[in-house]
Every structure is written in structure tokens, then in C-alpha cells.
MDAnalysis code that builds the backbone (N, CA, C; Angstrom):
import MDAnalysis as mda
import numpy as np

u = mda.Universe.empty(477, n_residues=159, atom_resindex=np.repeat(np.arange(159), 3), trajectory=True)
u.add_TopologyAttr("name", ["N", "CA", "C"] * 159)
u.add_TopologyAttr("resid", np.arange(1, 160))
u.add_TopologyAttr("resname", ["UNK", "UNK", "UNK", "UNK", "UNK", "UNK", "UNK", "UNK", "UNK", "UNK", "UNK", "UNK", "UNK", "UNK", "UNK", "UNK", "UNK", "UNK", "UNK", "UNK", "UNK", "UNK", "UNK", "UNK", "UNK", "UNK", "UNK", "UNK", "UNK", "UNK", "UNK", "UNK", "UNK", "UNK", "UNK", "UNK", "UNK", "UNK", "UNK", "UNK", "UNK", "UNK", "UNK", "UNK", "UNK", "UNK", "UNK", "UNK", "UNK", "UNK", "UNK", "UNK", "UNK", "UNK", "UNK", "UNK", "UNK", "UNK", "UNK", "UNK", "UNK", "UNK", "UNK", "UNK", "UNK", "UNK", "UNK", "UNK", "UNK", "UNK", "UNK", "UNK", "UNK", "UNK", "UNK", "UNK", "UNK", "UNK", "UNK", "UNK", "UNK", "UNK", "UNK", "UNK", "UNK", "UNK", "UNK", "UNK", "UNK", "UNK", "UNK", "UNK", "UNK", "UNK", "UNK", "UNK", "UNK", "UNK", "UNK", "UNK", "UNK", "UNK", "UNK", "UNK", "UNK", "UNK", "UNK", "UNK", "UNK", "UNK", "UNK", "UNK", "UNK", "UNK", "UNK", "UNK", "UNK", "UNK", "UNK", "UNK", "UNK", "UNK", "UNK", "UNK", "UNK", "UNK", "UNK", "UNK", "UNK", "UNK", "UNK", "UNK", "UNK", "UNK", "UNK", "UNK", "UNK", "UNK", "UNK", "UNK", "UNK", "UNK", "UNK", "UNK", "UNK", "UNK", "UNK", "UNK", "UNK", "UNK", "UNK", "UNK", "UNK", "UNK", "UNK", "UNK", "UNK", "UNK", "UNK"])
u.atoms.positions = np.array([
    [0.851, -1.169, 0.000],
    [0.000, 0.000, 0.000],
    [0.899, 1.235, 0.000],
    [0.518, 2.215, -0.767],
    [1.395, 2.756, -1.142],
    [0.953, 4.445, -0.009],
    [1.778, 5.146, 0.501],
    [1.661, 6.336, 1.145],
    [0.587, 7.350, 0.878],
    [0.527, 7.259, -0.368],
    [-0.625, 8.014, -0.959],
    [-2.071, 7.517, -0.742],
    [-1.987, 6.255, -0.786],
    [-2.985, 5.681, -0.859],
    [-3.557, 5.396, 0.628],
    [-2.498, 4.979, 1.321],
    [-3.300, 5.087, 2.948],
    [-3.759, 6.701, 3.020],
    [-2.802, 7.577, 2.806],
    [-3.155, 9.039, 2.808],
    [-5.064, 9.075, 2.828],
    [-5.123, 8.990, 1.468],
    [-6.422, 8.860, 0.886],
    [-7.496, 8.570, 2.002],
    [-7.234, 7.083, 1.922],
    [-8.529, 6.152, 2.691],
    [-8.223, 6.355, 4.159],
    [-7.157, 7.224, 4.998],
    [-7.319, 7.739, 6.463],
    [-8.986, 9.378, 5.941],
    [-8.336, 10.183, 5.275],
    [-9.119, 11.114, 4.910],
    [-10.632, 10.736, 5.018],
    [-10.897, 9.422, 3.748],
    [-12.373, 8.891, 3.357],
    [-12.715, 8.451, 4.368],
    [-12.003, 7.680, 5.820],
    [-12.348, 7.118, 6.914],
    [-12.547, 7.899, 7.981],
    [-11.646, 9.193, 8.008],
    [-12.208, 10.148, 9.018],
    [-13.614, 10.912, 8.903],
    [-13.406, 10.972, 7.540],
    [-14.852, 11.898, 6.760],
    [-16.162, 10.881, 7.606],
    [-15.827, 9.786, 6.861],
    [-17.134, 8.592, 7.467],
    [-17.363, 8.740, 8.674],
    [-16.672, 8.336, 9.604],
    [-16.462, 8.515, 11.094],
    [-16.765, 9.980, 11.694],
    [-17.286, 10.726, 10.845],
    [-17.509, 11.915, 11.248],
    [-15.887, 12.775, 11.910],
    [-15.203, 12.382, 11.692],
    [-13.797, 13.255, 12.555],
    [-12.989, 14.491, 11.724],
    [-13.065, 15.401, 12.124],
    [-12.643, 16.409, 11.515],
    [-11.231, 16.437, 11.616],
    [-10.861, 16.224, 12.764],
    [-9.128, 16.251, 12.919],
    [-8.653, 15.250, 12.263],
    [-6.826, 15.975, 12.073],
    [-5.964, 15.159, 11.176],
    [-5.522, 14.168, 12.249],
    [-5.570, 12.351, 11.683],
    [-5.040, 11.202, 12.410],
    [-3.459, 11.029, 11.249],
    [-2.680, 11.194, 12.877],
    [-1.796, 10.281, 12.114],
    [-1.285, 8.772, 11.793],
    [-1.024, 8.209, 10.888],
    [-0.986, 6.948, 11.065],
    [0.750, 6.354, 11.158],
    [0.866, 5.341, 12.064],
    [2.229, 4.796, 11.739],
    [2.064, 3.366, 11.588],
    [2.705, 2.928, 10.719],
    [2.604, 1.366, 9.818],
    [4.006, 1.502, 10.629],
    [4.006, -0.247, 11.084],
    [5.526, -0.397, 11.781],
    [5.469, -2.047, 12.411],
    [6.721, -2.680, 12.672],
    [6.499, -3.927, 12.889],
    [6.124, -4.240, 14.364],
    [6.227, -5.478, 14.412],
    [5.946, -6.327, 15.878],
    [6.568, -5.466, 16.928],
    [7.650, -5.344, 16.925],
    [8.331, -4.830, 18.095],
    [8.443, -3.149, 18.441],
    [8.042, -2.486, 17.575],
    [7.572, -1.453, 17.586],
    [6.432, -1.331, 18.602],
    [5.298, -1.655, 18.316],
    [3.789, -2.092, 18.548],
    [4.401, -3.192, 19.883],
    [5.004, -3.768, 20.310],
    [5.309, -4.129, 21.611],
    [5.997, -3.341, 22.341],
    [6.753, -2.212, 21.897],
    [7.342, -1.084, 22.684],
    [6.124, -0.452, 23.555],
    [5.230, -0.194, 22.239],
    [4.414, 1.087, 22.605],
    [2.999, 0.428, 23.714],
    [3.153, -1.117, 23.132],
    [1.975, -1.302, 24.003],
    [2.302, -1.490, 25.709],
    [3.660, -1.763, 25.621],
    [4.437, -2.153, 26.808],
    [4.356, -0.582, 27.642],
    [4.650, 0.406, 26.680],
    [4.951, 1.593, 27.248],
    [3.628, 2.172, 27.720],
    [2.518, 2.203, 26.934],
    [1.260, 2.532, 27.498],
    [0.496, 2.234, 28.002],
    [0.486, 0.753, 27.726],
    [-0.630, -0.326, 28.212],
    [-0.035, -1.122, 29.368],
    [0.836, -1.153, 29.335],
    [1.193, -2.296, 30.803],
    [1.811, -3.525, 30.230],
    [1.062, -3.972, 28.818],
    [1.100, -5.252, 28.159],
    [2.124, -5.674, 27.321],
    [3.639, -6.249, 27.771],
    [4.415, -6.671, 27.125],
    [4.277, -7.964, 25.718],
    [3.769, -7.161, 25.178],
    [3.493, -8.425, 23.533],
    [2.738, -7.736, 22.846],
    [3.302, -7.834, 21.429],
    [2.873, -6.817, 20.320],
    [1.179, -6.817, 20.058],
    [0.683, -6.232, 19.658],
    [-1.160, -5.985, 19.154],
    [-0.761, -5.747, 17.754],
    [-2.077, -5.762, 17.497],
    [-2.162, -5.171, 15.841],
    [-2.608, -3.627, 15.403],
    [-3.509, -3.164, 16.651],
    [-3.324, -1.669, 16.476],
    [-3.833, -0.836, 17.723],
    [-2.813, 0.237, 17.984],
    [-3.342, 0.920, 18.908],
    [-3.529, 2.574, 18.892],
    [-4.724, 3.182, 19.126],
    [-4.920, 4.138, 18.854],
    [-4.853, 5.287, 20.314],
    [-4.514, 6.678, 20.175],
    [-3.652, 7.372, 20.862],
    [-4.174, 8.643, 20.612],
    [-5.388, 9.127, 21.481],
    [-6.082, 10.330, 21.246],
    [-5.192, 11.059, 21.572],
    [-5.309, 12.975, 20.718],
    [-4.347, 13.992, 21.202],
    [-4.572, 14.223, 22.208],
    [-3.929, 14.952, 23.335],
    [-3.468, 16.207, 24.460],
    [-4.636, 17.179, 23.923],
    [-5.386, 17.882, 24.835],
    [-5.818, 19.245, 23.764],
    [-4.992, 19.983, 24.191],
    [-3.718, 20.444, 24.359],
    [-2.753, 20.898, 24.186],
    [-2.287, 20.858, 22.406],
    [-3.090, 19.802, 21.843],
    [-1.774, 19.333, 20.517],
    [-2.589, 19.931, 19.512],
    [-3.908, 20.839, 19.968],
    [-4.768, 21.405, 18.934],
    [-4.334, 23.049, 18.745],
    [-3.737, 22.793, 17.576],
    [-3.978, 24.369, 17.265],
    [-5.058, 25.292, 16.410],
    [-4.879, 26.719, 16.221],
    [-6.050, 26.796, 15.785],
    [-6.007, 26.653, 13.731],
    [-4.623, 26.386, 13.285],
    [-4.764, 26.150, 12.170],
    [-4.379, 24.464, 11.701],
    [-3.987, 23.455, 12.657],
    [-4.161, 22.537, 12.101],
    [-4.604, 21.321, 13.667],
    [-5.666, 21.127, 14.012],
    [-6.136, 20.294, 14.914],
    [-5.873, 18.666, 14.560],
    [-5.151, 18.188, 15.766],
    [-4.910, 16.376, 15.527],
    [-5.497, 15.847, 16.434],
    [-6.671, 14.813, 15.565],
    [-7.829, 14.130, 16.644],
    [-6.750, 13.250, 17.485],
    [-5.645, 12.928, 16.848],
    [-4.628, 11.530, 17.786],
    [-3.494, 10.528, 16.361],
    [-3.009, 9.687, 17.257],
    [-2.198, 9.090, 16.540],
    [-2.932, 7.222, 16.151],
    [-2.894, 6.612, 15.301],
    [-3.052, 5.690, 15.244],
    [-2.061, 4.486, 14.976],
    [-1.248, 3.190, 15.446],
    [-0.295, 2.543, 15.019],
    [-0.766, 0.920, 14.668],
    [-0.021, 0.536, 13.575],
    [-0.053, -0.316, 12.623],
    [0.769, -1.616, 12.924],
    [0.665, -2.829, 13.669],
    [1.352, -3.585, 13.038],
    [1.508, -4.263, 11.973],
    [2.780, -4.441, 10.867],
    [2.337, -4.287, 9.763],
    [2.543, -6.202, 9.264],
    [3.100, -6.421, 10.716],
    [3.186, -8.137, 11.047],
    [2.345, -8.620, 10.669],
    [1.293, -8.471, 12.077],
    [0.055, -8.957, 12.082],
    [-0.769, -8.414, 11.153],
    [-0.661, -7.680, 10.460],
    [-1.583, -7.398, 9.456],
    [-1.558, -8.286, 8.403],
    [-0.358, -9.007, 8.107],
    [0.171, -9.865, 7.401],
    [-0.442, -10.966, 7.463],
    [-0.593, -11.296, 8.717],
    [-1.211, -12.575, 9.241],
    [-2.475, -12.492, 9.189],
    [-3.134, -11.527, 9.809],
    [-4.534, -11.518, 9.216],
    [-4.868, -11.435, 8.252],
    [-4.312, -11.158, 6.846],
    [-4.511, -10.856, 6.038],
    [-4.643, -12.742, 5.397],
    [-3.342, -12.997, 5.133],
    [-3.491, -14.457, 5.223],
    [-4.432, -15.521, 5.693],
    [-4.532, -15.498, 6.469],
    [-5.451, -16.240, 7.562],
    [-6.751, -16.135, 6.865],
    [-7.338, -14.289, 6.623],
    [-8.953, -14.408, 5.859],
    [-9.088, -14.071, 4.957],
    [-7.766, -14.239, 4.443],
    [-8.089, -14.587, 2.894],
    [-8.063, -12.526, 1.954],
    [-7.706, -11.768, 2.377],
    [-7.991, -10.464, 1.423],
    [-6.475, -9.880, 1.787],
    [-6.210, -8.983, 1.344],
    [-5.179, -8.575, 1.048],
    [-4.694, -7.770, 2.425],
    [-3.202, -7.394, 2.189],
    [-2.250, -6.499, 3.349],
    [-2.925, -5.199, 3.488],
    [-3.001, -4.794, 2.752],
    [-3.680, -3.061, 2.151],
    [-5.397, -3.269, 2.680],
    [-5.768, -4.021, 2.308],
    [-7.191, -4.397, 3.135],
    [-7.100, -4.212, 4.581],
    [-6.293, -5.270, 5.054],
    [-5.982, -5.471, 6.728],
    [-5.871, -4.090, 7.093],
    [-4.336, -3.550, 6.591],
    [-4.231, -2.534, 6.961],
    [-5.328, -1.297, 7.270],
    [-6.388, -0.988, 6.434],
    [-7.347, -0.386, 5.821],
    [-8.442, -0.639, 7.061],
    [-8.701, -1.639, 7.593],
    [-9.679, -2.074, 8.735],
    [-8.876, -2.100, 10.210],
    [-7.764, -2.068, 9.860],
    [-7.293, -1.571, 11.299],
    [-7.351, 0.268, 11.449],
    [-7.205, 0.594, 10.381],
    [-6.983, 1.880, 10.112],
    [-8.683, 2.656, 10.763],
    [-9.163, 1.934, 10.167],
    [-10.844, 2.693, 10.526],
    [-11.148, 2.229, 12.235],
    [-10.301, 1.169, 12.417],
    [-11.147, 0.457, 14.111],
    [-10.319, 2.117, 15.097],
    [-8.822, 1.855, 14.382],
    [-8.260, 3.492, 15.517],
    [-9.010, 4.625, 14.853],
    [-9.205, 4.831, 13.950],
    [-10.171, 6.278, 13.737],
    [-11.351, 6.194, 14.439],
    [-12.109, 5.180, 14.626],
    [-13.411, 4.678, 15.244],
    [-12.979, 5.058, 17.088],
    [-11.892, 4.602, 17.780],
    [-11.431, 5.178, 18.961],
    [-11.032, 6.501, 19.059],
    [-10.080, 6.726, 18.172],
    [-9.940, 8.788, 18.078],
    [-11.620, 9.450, 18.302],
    [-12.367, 8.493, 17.392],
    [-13.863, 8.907, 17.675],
    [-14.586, 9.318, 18.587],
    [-13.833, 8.647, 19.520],
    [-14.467, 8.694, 20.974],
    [-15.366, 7.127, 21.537],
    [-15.280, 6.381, 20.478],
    [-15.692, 4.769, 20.583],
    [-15.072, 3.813, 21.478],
    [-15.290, 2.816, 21.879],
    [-14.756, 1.811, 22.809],
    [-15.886, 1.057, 23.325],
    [-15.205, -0.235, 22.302],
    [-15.957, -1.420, 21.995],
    [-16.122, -2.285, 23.066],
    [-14.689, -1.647, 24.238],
    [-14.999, -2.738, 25.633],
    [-16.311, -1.766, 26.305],
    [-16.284, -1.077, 26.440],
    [-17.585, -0.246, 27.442],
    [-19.059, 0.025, 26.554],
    [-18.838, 0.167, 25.369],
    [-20.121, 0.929, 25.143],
    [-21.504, -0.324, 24.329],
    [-21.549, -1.528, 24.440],
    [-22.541, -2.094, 24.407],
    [-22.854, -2.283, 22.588],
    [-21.676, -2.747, 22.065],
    [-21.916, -3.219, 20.515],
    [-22.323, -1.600, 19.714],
    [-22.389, -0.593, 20.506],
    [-22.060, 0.775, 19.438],
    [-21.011, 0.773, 18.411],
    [-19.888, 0.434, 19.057],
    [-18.766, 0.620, 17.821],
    [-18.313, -0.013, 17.307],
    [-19.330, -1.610, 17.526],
    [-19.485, -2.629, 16.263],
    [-19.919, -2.156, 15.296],
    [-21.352, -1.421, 15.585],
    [-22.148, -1.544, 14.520],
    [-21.865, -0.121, 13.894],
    [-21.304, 0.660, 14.337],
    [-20.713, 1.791, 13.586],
    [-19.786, 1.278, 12.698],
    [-19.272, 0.172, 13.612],
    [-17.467, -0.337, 12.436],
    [-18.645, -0.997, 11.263],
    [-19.622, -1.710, 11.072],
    [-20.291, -2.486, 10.512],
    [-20.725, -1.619, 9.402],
    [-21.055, -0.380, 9.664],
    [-21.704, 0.560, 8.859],
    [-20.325, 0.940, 8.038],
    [-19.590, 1.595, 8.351],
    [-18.357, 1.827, 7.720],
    [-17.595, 1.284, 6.514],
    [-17.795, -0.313, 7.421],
    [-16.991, -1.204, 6.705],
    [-17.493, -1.352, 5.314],
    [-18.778, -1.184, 5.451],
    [-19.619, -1.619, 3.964],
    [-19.576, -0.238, 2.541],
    [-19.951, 0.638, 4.028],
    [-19.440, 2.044, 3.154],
    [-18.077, 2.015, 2.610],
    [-16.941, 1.836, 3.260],
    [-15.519, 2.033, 2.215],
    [-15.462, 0.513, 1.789],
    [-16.646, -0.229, 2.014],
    [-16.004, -1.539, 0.823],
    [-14.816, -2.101, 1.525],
    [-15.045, -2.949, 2.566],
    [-13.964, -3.041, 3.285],
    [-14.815, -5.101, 4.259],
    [-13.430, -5.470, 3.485],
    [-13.666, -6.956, 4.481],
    [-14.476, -6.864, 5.860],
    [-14.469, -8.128, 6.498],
    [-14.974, -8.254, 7.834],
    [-13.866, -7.576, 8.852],
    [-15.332, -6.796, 9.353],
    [-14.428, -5.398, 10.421],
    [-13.473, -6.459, 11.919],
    [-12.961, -5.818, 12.235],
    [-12.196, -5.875, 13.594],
    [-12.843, -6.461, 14.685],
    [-14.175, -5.889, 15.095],
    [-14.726, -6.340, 15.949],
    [-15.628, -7.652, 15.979],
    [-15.782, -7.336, 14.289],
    [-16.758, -9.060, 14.327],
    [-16.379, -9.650, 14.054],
    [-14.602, -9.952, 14.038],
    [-13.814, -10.972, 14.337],
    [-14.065, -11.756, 15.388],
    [-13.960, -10.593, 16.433],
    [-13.467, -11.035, 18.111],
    [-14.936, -11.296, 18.724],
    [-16.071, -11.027, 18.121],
    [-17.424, -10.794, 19.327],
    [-17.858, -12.007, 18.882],
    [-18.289, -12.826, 19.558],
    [-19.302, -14.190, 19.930],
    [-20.828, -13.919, 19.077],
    [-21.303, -14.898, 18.473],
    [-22.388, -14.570, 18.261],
    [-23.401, -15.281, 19.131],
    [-24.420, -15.466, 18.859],
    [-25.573, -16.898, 19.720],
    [-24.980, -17.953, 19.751],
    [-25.323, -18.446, 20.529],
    [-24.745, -19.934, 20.108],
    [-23.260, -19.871, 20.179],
    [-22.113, -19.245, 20.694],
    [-21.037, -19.406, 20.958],
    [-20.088, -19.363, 19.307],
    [-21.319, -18.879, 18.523],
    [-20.346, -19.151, 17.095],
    [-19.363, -17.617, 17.036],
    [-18.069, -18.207, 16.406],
    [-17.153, -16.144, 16.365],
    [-18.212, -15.826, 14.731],
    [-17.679, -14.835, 14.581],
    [-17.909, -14.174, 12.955],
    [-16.776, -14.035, 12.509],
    [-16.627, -14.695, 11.808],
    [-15.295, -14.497, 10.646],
    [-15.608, -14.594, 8.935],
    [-14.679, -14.757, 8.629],
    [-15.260, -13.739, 6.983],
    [-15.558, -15.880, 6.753],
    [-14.683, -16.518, 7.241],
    [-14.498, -18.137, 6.338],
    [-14.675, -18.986, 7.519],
    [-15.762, -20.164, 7.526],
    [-16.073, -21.174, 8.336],
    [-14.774, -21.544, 8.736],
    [-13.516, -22.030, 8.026],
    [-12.240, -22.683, 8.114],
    [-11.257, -22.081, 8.685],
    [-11.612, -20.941, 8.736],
    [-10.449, -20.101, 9.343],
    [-10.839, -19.151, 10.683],
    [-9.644, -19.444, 11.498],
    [-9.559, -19.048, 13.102],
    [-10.045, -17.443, 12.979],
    [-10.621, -17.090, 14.049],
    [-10.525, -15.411, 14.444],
    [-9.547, -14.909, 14.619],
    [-8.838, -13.271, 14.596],
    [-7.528, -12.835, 15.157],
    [-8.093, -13.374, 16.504],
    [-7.113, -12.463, 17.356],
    [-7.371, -12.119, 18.855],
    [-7.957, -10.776, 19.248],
    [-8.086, -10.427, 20.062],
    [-9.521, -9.274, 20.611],
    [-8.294, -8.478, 20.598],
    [-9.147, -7.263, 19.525],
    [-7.512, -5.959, 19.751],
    [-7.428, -4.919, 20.761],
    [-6.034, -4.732, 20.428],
    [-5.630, -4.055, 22.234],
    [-5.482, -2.548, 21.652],
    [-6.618, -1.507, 21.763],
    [-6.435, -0.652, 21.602],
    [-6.308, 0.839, 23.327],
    [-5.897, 1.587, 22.846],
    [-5.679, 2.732, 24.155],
    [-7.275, 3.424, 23.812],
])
């Protein structure tokens, strides 16, 4: 995926998400993404993405940043593999789950809201099976995944 092109689809994903501020994104490997989760979260072992609302300190009045968003570009790999659609895809649905938290969303507290926002989204930018209906249970103990044959990620560790 090329710079331009995440460029792009952060823009089309903030627009969706209603977010006016600029997200930045960082694509980066395993151990990166285990620094940062170690450093913020407590949790020594890499995630696949974690998102990092601004300071309102970091707003000015000519260019406002809703927060930072980070990429593992590992596990994106692996998920990508695993269900079958592409790196640039993965990437692309991790990209919207941290814009969806810059949002002000959080899928552990708020009662399947920022499922079904990710749900709405996902269909709008044309985008594989979202993040969360990987990880959420349905009736019956069944996960949601895009392929009967293939495992769920793991429940992502976002800030």
C-alpha cells in the first residue's frame, strides 16, 4: 500500500467517522507495537493496532490532531493471510477500528455501538470483515469471521 494511498482512505475514513481532525498513522512492525503497548498499556506483547487520542494541548487553531493511530504491519500480514484479502485491506480495517477510537468509541464499554458503527463503515468504504466481528461471539457461541475454516484474530488491544 502505497503512502498516498493510505493518505487517501485515512481522509475517506475520518470523513465517514464523522472526525474532523488530522489522524496520524504509523505502519511499523511487531516490536515497535510491543514497545508502545508495553509503554502505554502495561502489556508486554505486540497488538495489531493501537490508537492514541491527542493532548488538547496538541490542537492548534490552524491545524487540529484528533490523535495518533499505530499499525502492526506483522500482524496485518497474518490476518490478512489467515482471511483470505489482502495487506492493504488489513491494513485499511485496522486503520478505521483506531479512527473509530480517536472517535471517541470503545468497543470494551459501550454495548456493541462501535461494532455496529465499524459495521456501517466497513460496507461504506467496501472493506472486508471489520475488527470487531472478528473477536465478538455470536448466539450460540459461534465467532464471525469472513471463512467457516479459518480461526478469528485475537480481541484488539487498543488505548
Amino acid at each position: 500500500m502505497s503512502r498516498s494511498s493510505l493518505e487517501r482512505f485515512v481522509l475517506r475514513a475520518r470523513r465517514a467517522a464523522g472526525l474532523r481532525d488530522v489522524v496520524n498513522v504509523l505502519v511499523t512492525n511487531n516490536s515497535e507495537l510491543k514497545s508502545l503497548n508495553r509503554q502505554f498499556l502495561g502489556k508486554d506483547k505486540p497488538t495489531d493496532v493501537l490508537s492514541f487520542p491527542a493532548a488538547p494541548a496538541a490542537h492548534s487553531k490552524s491545524k487540529r490532531v484528533a490523535g495518533e493511530v499505530a499499525i502492526s504491519v506483522d500482524i496485518a500480514r497474518q490476518n490478512a493471510a489467515r482471511l483470505g484479502h489482502s495487506v492493504a485491506d488489513e491494513v485499511k480495517i485496522l486503520v478505521l477500528h483506531g479512527i473509530l477510537h480517536l472517535a471517541g468509541y470503545d468497543h470494551e464499554r459501550d454495548n456493541g455501538e462501535m461494532a455496529r458503527r465499524e459495521l456501517r463503515l466497513r460496507r461504506q468504504l467496501n472493506l472486508e470483515v471489520a475488527l470487531i466481528e472478528r473477536a465478538q461471539p455470536r448466539a450460540g457461541g459461534v465467532l464471525i469471521r469472513k471463512r467457516q475454516d479459518r480461526p478469528p484474530t485475537a480481541r484488539p488491544r487498543t488505548a
